[in-house]
C-alpha positions in Angstrom: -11.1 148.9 22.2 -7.2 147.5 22.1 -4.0 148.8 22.2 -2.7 149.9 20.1 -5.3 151.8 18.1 -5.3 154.3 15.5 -6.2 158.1 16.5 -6.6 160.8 13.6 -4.3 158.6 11.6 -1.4 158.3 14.3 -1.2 154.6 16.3 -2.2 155.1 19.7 -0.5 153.1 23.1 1.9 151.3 20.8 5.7 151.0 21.7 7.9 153.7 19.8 10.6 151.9 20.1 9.9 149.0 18.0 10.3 148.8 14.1 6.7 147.8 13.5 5.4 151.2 15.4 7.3 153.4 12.2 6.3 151.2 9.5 3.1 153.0 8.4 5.1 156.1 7.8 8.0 154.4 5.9 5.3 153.0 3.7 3.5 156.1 3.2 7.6 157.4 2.2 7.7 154.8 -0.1 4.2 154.7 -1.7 4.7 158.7 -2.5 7.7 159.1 -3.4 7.9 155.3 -6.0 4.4 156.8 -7.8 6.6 160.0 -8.8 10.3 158.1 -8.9 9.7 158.5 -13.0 12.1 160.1 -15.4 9.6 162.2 -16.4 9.9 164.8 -13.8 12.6 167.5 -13.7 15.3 167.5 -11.0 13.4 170.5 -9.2 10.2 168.8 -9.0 11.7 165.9 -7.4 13.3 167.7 -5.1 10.5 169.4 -4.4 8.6 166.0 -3.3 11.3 164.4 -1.6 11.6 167.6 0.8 7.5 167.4 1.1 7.7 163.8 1.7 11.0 163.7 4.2 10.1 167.1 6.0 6.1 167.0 6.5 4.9 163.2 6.3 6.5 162.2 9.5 5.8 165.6 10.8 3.0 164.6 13.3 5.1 161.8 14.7 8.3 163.5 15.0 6.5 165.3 17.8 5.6 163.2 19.7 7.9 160.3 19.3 11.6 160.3 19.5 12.9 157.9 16.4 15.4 155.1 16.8 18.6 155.5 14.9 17.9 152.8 12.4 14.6 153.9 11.6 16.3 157.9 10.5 19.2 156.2 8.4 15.8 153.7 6.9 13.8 157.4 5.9 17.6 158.7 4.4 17.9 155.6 2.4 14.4 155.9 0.8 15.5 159.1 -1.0 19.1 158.1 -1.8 17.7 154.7 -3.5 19.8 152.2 -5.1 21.7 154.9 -7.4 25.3 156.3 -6.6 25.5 159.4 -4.6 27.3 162.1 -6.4 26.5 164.6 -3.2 27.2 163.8 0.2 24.0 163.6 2.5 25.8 166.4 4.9 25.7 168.4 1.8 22.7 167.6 0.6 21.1 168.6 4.5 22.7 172.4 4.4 20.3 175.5 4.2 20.1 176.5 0.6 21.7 180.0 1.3 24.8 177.8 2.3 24.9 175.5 -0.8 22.7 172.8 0.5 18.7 172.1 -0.8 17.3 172.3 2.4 16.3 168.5 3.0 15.9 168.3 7.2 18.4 166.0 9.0 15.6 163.7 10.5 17.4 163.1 13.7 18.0 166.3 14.4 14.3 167.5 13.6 13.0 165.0 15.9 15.2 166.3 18.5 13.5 169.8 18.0 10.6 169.2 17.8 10.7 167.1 21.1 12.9 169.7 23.0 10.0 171.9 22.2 7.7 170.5 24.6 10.1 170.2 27.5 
């Protein structure tokens, strides 16, 4: 077998650090949340995917891996799209007891879920 290879659907021996490492879970982002992007859903139901998609795709990678900076804004941008932004993303991020909708700060959950295995 080579390097890198793919293990229970995570790459294997690859380099972390590198954009092309990331880019089967941007494109899993992408292909989930553009089939359900329609008009046709209510504002609740998209939210609901977006904080599925944001907070459990990346979940197995996240744990292992620690991100780069680029590739955190990249997974932000995804859900914020080409439209304005009426809501700032620190607002956006809070606990929904505070105001917020609960969408995890990726940079900060990668952080966490490292830490946790120190």
């Amino acid at each position: 077998m080579e390097l890198p290879l793919k293990y229970l659907g995570m790459i294997v021996g690859g380099n972390p650090r590198r954009e092309r490492f990331w880019i089967p879970i941007i494109e899993k982002i992408k292909l989930h949340l553009s089939s359900w992007k329609g008009k046709l859903l209510s504002m609740v139901v998209r939210m609901c995917l977006v904080k599925s998609m944001i907070n459990v795709l990346p979940l197995f990678y996240l744990s292992l891996y620690k991100a780069p900076v680029p590739l955190c804004q990249q997974i932000r941008k995804i859900h914020e799209g080409k439209k304005i932004a009426w809501v700032g993303w620190d607002k956006i991020c809070r606990p929904e007891g505070e105001g917020g909708l609960g969408i995890r700060v990726i940079g900060k959950f990668n952080y966490a879920l490292i830490a946790k295995w120190k």
